[in-house]
C-alpha positions in Angstrom: 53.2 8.3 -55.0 54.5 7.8 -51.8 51.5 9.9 -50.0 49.1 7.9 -51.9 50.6 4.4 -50.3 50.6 6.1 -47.1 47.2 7.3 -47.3 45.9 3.8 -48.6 47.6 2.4 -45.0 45.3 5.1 -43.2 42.3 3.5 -44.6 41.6 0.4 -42.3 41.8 2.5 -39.0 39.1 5.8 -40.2 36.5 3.9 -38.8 37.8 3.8 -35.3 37.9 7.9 -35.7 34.4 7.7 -37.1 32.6 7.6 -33.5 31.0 4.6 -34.4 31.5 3.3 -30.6 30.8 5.8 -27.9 30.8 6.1 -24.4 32.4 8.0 -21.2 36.0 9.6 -21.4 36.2 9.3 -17.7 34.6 7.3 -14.8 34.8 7.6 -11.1 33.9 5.0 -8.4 34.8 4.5 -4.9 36.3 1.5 -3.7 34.9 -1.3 -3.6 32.2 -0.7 -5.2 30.6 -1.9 -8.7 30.8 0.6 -11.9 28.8 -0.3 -14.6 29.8 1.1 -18.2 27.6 1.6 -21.2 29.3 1.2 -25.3 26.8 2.5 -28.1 27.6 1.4 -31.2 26.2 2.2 -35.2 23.5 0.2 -36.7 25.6 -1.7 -39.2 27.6 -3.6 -36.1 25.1 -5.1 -34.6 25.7 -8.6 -35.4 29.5 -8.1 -34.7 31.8 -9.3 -31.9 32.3 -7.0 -28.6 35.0 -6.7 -26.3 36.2 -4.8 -23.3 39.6 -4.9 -22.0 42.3 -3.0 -20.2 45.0 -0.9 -22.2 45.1 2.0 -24.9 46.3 0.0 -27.5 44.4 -3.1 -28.7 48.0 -4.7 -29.5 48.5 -5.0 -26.1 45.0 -4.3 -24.5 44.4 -7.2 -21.9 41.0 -8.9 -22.9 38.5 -8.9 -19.6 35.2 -10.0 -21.7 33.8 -10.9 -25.4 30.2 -11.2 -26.1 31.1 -14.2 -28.3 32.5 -16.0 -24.8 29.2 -15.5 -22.8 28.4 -19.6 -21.7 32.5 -19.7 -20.2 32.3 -16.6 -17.8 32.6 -17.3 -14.1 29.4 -16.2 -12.1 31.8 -14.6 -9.5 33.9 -12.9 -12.2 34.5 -9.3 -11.6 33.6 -8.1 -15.2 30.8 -9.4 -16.8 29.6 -7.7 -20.5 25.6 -8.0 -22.0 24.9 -7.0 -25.7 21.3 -5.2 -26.7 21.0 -5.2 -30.4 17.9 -3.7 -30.3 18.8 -0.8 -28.3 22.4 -0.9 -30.1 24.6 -0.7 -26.5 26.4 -3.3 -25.3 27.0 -2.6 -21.2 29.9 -3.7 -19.2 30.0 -4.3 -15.4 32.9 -4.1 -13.2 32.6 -5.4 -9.2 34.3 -5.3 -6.2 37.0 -2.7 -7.8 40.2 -1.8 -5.8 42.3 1.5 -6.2 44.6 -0.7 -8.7 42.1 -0.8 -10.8 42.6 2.5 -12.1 43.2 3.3 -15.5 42.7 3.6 -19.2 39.8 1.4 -20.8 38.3 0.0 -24.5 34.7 -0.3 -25.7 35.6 -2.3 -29.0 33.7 -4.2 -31.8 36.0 -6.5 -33.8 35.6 -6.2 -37.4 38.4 -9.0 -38.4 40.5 -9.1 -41.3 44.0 -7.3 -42.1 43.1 -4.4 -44.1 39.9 -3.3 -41.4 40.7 -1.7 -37.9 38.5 -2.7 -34.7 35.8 0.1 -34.0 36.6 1.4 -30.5 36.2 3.7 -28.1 38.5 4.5 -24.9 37.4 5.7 -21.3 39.1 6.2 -18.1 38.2 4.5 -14.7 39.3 6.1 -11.2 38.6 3.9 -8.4 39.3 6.5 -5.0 39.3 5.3 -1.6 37.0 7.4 1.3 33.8 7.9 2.3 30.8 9.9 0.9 26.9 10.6 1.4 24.4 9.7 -0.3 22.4 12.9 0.4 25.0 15.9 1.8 21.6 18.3 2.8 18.8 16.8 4.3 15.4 18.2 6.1 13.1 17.5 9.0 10.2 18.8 10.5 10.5 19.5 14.5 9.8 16.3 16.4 10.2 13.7 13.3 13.4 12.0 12.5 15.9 11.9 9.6 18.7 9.2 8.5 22.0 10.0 6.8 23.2 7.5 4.8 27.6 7.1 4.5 29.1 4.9 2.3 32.8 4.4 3.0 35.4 2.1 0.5 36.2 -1.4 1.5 39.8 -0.7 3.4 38.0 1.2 6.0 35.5 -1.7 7.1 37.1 -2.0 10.2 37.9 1.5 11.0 36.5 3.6 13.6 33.1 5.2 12.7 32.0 8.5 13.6 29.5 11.0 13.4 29.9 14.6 15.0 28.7 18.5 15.2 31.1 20.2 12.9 33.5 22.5 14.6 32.7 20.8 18.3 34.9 17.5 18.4 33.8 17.0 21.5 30.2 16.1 20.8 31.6 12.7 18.5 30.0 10.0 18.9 31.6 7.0 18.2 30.3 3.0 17.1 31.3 -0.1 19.3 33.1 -3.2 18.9 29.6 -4.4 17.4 29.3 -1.1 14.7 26.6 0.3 16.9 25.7 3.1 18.9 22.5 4.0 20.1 20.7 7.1 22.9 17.6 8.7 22.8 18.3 11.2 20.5 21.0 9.7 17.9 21.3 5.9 16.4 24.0 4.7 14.2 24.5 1.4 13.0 27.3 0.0 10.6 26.7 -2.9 8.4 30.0 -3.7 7.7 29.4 -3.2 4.3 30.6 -0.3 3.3 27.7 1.5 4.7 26.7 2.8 7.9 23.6 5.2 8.8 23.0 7.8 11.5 19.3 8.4 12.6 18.7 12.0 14.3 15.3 11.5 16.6 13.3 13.8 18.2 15.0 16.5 16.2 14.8 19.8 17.8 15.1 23.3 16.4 18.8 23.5 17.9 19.3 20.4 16.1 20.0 22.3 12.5 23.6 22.7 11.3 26.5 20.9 9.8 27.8 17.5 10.9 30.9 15.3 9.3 30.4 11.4 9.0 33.7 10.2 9.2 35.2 6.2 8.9 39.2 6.3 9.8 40.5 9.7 9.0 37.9 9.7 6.0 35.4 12.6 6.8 32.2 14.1 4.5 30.4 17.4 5.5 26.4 16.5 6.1 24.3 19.7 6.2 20.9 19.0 8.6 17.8 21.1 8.5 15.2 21.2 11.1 11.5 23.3 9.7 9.7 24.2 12.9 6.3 22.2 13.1 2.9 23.7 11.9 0.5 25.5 14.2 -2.9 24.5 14.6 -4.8 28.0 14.5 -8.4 28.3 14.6 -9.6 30.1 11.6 -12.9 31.7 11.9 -14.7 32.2 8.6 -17.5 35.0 8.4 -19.9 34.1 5.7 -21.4 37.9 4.1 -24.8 38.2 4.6 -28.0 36.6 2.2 -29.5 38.9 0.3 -33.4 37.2 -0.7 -32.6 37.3 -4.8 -36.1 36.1 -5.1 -37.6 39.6 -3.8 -34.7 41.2 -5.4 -35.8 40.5 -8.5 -39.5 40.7 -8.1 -40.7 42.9 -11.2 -42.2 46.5 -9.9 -45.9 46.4 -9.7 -48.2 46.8 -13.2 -51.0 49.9 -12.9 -54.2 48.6 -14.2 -55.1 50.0 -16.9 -57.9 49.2 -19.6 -56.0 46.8 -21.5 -55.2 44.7 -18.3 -58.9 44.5 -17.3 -59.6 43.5 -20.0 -57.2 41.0 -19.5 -58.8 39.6 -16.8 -63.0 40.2 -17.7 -63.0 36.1 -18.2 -62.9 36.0 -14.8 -64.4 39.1 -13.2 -68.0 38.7 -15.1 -68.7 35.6 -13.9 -67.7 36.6 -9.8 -70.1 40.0 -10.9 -72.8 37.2 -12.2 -72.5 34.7 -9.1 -72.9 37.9 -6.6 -76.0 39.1 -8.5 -77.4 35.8 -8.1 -76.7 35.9 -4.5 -77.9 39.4 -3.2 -81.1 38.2 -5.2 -81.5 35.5 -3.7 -81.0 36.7 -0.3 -83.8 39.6 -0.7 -86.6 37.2 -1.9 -85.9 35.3 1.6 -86.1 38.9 3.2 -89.5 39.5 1.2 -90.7 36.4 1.9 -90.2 36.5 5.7 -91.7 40.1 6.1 -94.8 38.6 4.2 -95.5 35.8 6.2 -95.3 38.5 9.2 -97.4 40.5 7.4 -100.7 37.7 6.9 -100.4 36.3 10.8 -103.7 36.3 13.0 -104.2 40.0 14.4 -106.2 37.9 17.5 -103.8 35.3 18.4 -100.9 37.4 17.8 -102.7 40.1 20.3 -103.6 37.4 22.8 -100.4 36.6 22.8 -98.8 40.3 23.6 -101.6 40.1 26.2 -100.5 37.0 27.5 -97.0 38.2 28.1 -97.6 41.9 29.7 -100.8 40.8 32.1 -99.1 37.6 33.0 -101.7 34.7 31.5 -104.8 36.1 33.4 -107.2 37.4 30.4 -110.5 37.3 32.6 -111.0 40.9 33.2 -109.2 42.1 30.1 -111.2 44.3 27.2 -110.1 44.3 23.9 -110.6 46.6 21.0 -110.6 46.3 18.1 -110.6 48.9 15.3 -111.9 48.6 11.9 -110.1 51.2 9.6 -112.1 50.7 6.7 -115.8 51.4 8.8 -114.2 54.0 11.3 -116.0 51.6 13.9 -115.0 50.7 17.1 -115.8 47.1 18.8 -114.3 46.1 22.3 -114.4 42.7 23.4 -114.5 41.7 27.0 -112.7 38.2 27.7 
């Protein structure tokens, strides 16, 4: 009986066992700055009543914000809390925190009523005081520049800020009154605001190695790489020779045979044809000419020999003439 009562008094808190709120166990931020926190929640408490506040009890946790207390909040308070029902998270920002800070947080969603617990869920926050880098290894090609980035907490914005070769303290260089220090190989410049940057110029191969930004007697390891810069080398390309694919592919030579001349007789009979014509043609011109030749004057054609050889004087030149047919013989005298 007694078990039974004591198990019926367990009942209102299982849900806050139940992970229906999640979200970090532990946080760290540096001083000064702003830490925002993220609470996931089930489906079914949606439309409920969030909180955040300051304890590990929610008796006597100190309420900071409530989602249901949104239009009172101070612009410049330091926690500030936003509810997404459709992504099911409600998120919780904290600003400007100091070391004192530190300490034990709750997500929680009020449920209400006596016999149901709040859903909640419990993280811790660690505000530190120092300096960091935003990147501890960074890269450079030879000639080009690079810029480390340190963020130091609040109590050292007046402190001292310095950046130097690790192992050689002598090679520190440190800011002025005004945060700044500049020459022509290194720049640094503090904002005052919890960051300062270092620019390495005209970095040189001797350049690489490790470095400590340091604000007070806060002091981060920075590792510095310097790749050497690319060659220009002429590249001479050798292109293999052409080969002509038209000729190497150029089908062997066909014999001629039968079938092929045959092949072709459509146009061979009519180039036998048109020569034909031609030497025929040609002859009866040849015929023709010997004929006319043949039928010329024998008188005026041998008046004309005569004429040539006895230079034009025909007075005391004899002619004869010789009949074949009669055997006789007749001279004429001119």
């Amino acid at each position: 009986m007694h078990f039974f009562i004591f198990v019926l008094g367990l009942l209102p808190w299982i849900p806050a066992f139940l992970c229906g709120v999640t979200t970090g166990k532990e946080l760290t931020v540096m001083e000064g700055q702003s830490l925002t926190i993220p609470c996931h929640y089930e489906p079914q408490y949606a439309s409920y009543v969030k909180y955040w506040c300051q304890g590990r009890m929610r008796e006597f946790c100190t309420s900071l914000a409530r989602t249901d207390n949104l239009h009172s909040a101070n612009p410049e308070d330091k926690v500030t809390i936003f509810d997404d029902p459709v992504q099911l998270v409600f998120t919780v920002t904290m600003s400007n925190l100091k070391e004192e800070n530190s300490g034990w947080y709750m997500c929680g969603v009020e449920i209400g009523g006596v016999w149901s617990a709040d859903v909640v869920a419990y993280t811790y926050i660690k505000v530190i005081h120092g300096i960091s880098a935003v990147s501890s290894q960074l890269s450079g090609e030879e000639g080009s520049s690079v810029t480390v980035e340190c963020i130091y907490s609040e109590r050292y914005r007046e402190s001292e800020k310095k950046w130097c070769r690790s192992g050689d303290w002598s090679s520190c260089l440190l800011t002025g009154s005004d945060g700044s220090y500049e020459d022509t190989s290194v720049a640094i410049n503090d904002d005052r605001t919890r960051t300062f940057t270092i620019t390495l110029k005209k970095l040189q191969m001797r350049d690489t190695g490790w470095y400590l930004c340091s604000a007070g007697q806060q002091q981060i390891s920075v590792h510095v790489l310097v790749t050497p810069r690319p060659t220009t080398t002429a590249v001479s390309v050798t292109f293999p020779p052409t080969t002509n694919h038209s000729a190497k592919y150029l089908p062997p030579p066909k014999p001629i045979t039968k079938e092929s001349w045959n092949n072709y007789s459509h146009i061979w009979e009519p180039l036998m044809v048109c020569a034909s014509v031609m030497v025929f043609v040609g002859l009866a011109m040849l015929a023709k000419r010997l004929w006319k030749l043949h039928k010329q004057d024998p008188v005026l054609e041998t008046k004309a020999r005569l004429n040539k050889y006895s230079g034009g004087d025909l007075q005391n030149t004899a002619v004869v003439f010789i009949n074949k047919d009669s055997q006789d013989v007749h001279m004429y005298r001119a």
